[in-house]
N, C-alpha and C positions, 0 to 999 in steps of 0.2 A: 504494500500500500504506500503509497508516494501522494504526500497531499503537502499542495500549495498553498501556505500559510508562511510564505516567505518574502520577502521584499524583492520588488522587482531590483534586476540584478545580481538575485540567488539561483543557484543552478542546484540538480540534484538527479540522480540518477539510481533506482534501484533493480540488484537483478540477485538469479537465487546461487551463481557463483562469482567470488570475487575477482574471476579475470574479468570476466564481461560488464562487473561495474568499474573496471579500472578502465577497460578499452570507454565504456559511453562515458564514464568521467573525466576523461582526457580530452575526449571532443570535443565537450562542454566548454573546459579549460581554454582551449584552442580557441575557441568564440564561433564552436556550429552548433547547428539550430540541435532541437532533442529530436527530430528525426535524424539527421545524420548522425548522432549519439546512438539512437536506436539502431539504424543499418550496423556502425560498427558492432555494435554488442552483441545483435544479432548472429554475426559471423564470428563473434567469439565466443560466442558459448555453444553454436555447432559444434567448435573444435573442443571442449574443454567439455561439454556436457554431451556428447554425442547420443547416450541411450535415450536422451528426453526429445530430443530435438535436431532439425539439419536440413541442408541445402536440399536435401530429397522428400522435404514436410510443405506445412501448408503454415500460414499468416494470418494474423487478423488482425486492425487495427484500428484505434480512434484517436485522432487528432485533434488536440482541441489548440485555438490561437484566441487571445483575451475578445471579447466584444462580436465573438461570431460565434456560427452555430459550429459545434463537431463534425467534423467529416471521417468517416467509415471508410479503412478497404478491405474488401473480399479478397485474400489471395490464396482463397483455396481451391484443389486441385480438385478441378470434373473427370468423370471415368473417361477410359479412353473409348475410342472408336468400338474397337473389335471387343470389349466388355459387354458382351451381352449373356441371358439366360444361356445360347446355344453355345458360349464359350464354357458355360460352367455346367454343362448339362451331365456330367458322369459328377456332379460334386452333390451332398446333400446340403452343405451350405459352403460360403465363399471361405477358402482357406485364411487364416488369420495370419500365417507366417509361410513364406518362400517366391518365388516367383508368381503365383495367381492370385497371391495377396497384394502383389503391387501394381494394383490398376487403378490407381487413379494419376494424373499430374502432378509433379509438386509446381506450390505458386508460392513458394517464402520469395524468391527470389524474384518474381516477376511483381511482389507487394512492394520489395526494398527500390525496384527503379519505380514506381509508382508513387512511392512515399515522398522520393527524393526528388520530383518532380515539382509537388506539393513544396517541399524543403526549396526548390530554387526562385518560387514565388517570394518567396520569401528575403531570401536574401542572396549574395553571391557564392556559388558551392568550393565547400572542399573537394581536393583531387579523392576520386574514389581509392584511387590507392592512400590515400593518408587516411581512410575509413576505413581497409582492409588490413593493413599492413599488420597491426596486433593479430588478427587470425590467421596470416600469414606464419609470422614468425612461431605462433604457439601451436601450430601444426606442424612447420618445420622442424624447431629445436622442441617440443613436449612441451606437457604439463603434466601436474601432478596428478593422478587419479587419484577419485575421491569413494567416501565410501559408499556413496549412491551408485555409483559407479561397478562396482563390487559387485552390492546385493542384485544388482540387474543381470550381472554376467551370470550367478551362480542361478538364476531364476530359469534365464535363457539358453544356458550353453547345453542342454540335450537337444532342443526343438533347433536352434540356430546354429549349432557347431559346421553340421554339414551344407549350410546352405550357401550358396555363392559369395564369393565374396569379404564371410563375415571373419574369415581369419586375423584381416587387419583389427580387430577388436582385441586379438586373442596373441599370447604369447606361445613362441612354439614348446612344444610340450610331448608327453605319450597319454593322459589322462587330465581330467578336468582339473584337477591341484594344480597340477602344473602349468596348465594353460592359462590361468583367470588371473588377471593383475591384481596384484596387490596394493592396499592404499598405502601412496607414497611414492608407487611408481613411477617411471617418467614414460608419457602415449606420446607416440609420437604419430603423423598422419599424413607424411609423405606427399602422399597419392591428391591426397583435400589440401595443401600446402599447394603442389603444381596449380590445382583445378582455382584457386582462392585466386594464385597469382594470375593466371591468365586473366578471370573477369578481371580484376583489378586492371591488367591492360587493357583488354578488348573492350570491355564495357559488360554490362549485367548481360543485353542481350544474345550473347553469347551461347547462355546456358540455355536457350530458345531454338535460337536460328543458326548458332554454330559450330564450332566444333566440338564442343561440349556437346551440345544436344546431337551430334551423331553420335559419339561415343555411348553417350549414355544411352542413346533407343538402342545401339547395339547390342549392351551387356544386358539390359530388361529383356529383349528378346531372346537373347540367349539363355536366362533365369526363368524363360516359360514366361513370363508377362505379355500381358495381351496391351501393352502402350507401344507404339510405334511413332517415328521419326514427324508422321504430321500430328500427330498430337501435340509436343512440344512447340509445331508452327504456329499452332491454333489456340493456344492458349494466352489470355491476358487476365490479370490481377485489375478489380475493375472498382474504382469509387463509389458507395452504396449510402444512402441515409439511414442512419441510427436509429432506431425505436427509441425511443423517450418518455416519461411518466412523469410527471410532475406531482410533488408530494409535500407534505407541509413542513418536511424538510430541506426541498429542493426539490432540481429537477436531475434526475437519475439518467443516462442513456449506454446502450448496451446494442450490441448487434443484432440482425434480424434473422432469418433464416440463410442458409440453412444451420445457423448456431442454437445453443437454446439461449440465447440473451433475453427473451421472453418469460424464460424461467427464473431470471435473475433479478428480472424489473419486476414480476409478480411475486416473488416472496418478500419484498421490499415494500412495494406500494400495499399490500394485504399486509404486510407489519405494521406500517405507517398510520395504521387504523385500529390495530388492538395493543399496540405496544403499552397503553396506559392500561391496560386491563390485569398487566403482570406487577404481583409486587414483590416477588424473589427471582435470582437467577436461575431457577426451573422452572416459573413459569412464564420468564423468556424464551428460554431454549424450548420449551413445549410448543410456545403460538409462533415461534419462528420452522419448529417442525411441521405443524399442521400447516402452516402457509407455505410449507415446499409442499408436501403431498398436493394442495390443489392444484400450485404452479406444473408439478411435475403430470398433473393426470391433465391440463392443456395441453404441455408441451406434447408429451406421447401424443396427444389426440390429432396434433395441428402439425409441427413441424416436420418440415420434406424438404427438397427442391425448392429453390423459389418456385420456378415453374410448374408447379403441383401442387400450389399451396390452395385448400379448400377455405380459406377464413383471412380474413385482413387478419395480421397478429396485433397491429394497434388497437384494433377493436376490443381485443381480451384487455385492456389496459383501460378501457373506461368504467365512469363510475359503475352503470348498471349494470357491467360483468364484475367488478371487485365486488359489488353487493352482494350478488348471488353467490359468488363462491365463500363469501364471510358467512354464510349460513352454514357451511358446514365445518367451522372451526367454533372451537369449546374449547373453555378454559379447563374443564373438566372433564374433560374426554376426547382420546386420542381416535382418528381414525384408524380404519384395519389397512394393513399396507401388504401388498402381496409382492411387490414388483423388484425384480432384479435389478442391482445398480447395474450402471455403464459404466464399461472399464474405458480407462484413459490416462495418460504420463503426459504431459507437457513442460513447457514451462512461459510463465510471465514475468515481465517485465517496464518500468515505466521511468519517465524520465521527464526533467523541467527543467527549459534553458533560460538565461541570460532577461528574456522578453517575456517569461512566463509562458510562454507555449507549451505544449504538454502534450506527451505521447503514455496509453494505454500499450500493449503490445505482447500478442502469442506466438509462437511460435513451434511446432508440435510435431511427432512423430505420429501421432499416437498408441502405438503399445509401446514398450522397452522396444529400442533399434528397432522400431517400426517391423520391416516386413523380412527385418533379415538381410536381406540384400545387399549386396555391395556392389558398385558397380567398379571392379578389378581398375577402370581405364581414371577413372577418375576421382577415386574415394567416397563417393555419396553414397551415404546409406538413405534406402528408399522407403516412403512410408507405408501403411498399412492402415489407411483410414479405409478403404474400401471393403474393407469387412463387416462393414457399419451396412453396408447394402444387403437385399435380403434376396433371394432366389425363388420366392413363392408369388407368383402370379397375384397382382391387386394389392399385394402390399402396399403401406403408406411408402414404405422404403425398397420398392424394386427395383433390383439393379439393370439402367438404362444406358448406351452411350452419353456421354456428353453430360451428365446427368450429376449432381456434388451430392455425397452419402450425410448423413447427420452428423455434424459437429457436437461435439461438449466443450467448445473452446469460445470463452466467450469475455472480452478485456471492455473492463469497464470505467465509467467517467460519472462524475457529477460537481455541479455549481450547487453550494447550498446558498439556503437564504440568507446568512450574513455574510456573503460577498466568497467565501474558501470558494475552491476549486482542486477537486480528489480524482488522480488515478491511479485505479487499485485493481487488481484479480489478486488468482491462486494457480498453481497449480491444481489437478490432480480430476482430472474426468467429471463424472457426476458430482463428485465434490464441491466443483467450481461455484454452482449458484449459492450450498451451501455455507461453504467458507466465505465469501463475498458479505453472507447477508448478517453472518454470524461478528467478522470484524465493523462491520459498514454499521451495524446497529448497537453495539459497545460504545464505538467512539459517537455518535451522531444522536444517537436518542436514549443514551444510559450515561452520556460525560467520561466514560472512562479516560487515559489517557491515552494517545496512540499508542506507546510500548504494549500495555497492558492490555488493549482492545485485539494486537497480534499474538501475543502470547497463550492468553488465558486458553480452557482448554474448546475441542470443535468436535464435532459428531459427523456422522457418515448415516443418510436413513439403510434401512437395510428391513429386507422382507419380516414381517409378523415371526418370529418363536414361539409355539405353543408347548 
């Protein structure tokens, strides 16, 4: 959580390792905008945090500049072409790790030329190599592995050992003791060192239209993925408007579909209205519970595809839907909950420059190293969002060409009423709306202090125990 309660001409940048707040705090320093602070950190915590996140993931973003409204990008990856039922038709669902799991695009990169776009309205740009250079050098010469790090390899290395690629993960070895770094180690990434520098020459699009993007359709094609060479052509990271809710705390905004930002603005704004009904920390955490279950039985019902969306999602955000769903929250009684969390690993990140401008910011694999994958030519490890798609005819989530599976990645912004200005997410999948509403309503409508509002402890809903 990164909230602007500072003087203009304070800068600040948060991220969940400390190379990648050194890379966007150094930019800052420099005198670039918190987007360009964002691209660098971006590429530095590819390199340094590789199982959460990378050049082979998806983006999301909110930009906010003092006295305008925020601006949204989408830069997540739509399945490719040849992703169709008839591609997965010997599967009983879409594989979650190896080459058939990485069928969608990645757009982190085609968000960071997008962003930076934004960033040159603004003011005169830094050379993209003086944004890159730190994820250069920490791909090059290493970094330390950390112990998230660790617990991800020991999680993944049966399912991903054999899969293309992933050896650059791994040390060589005869058995998994031997193979799996230890924290303290120095990763070193060669392969993502070359691929960093080139865009850093060539420019971002690159990894689109050139030889990056042959390389890479090559090795997917060769790992069994059904993404090919116009995919990469076809694909652009595209400016979206925010869903928004205005609350008598502020006004809240969060991405639209296909994210659950919707779920994130509705356990907020349905707080916004019982929060005075609690008078201990249980029975916060209780009406902040019941007001995920609601959020959570829209989002299931409603988010898809933009192009598939059966309901305006702002429509769930007016009073005479907040009304209807406050009927079934009780101070004294929990609903039944059946439903299985959404698994997800990402990471967030956000940042205030010089002028106050402010970046929200995701950036995700989503499982641990995504889909496994490596692509040998160029070190990206590919994602594994497309296992979010589902393979049953009429599904809300059938898997289509061209078509982006369901996010849980969703970075978010808000102007309260006495003038602040917050951007905050979390990691961690279905957690996201969770933890969001769990800090955002500590600090905002119980006075805690920031430290304490991040600390204290967070919960995860999870199906009924009987």
């Amino acid at each position: 959580m990164s909230e602007n309660s500072i003087k203009k001409g304070g800068i600040g940048f948060t991220a969940p390792h400390f190379k990648a707040t050194e890379a966007g705090q150094k930019v800052l320093e420099q005198g670039g905008t918190a987007i360009e602070a964002m691209v660098a950190a971006a590429a530095a915590i590819a390199v340094v945090y590789p199982h959460m996140n990378g050049l082979g993931g998806d983006g999301f973003w909110l930009i906010s500049e003092p006295g305008k409204a925020p601006i949204g990008i989408d830069a997540s990856g739509k399945a490719a072409q040849n992703a169709t039922l008839d591609f997965y038709q010997n599967e009983k669902a879409i594989p979650a790790r190896g080459g058939k799991a990485a069928l969608t695009m990645a757009g982190a990169v085609a968000g960071w030329k997008e962003a930076l776009s934004i960033s040159e309205s603004w003011q005169s740009p830094l050379p993209l190599k003086t944004l890159l250079e730190d994820a250069i050098q920490l791909a090059a010469e290493g970094s330390k592995v950390t112990e998230t790090y660790v617990a991800a390899s020991n999680k993944v290395f049966a399912d991903l050992e054999n899969i293309q690629g992933f050896s650059a993960f791994l040390k060589d070895g005869n058995n998994q003791e031997e193979r799996i770094y230890k924290v303290g180690d120095n990763l070193t990434l060669p392969a993502l060192a070359k691929t960093l520098g080139r865009l850093a020459e060539k420019g971002l699009d690159d990894f689109y239209y050139g030889e990056i993007a042959e390389e890479l359709a090559k090795d997917l094609e060769a790992a069994g993925s059904p993404i090919r060479l116009e995919d990469f052509h076809s694909y652009e990271a595209k400016q979206v408007k925010p869903l928004q809710v205005t609350t008598s705390a502020g006004t809240l905004y969060n991405l639209s579909a296909p994210t659950q930002g919707i779920a994130s603005l509705l356990i907020l704004a349905l707080y916004d209205r019982l929060h005075t009904q609690g008078k201990t920390p249980t029975d916060m955490a209780h009406l902040l519970i019941e007001s995920t279950k609601q959020a959570f039985i829209a989002r299931n019902q409603y988010v898809t595809d933009e192009s598939r969306l059966t309901a305006d999602l702002e429509a769930l955000l007016a009073d005479e839907s907040l009304e209807e769903m406050l009927k079934s929250i009780s101070l004294d009684k929990a609903q039944t909950w059946p439903h299985v969390a959404k698994h997800g690993d990402t990471i967030w990140m956000g940042a205030c420059d010089s002028e106050g401008r402010m970046v929200s910011y995701i950036q995700s694999l989503f499982w641990e190293f995504g889909s496994g994958v490596v692509s040998p030519s160029t070190g990206i490890v590919w994602n594994n969002r497309g296992s979010s798609f589902s393979l049953e005819k009429g599904s809300l989530q059938e898997l289509g060409p061209n078509l982006k599976p369901f996010h849980t990645l969703n970075p978010a912004f808000a102007e309260l009423s006495d003038g602040r200005r917050m951007s905050y997410g979390t990691m961690g999948g279905e957690g996201q709306p969770q933890t969001q509403a769990a800090l955002f309503s500590r600090y905002v409508y119980h006075d805690f202090p920031l430290d304490k509002a991040i600390s204290e402890g967070r919960w995860l809903l999870r199906p009924d125990v009987g």
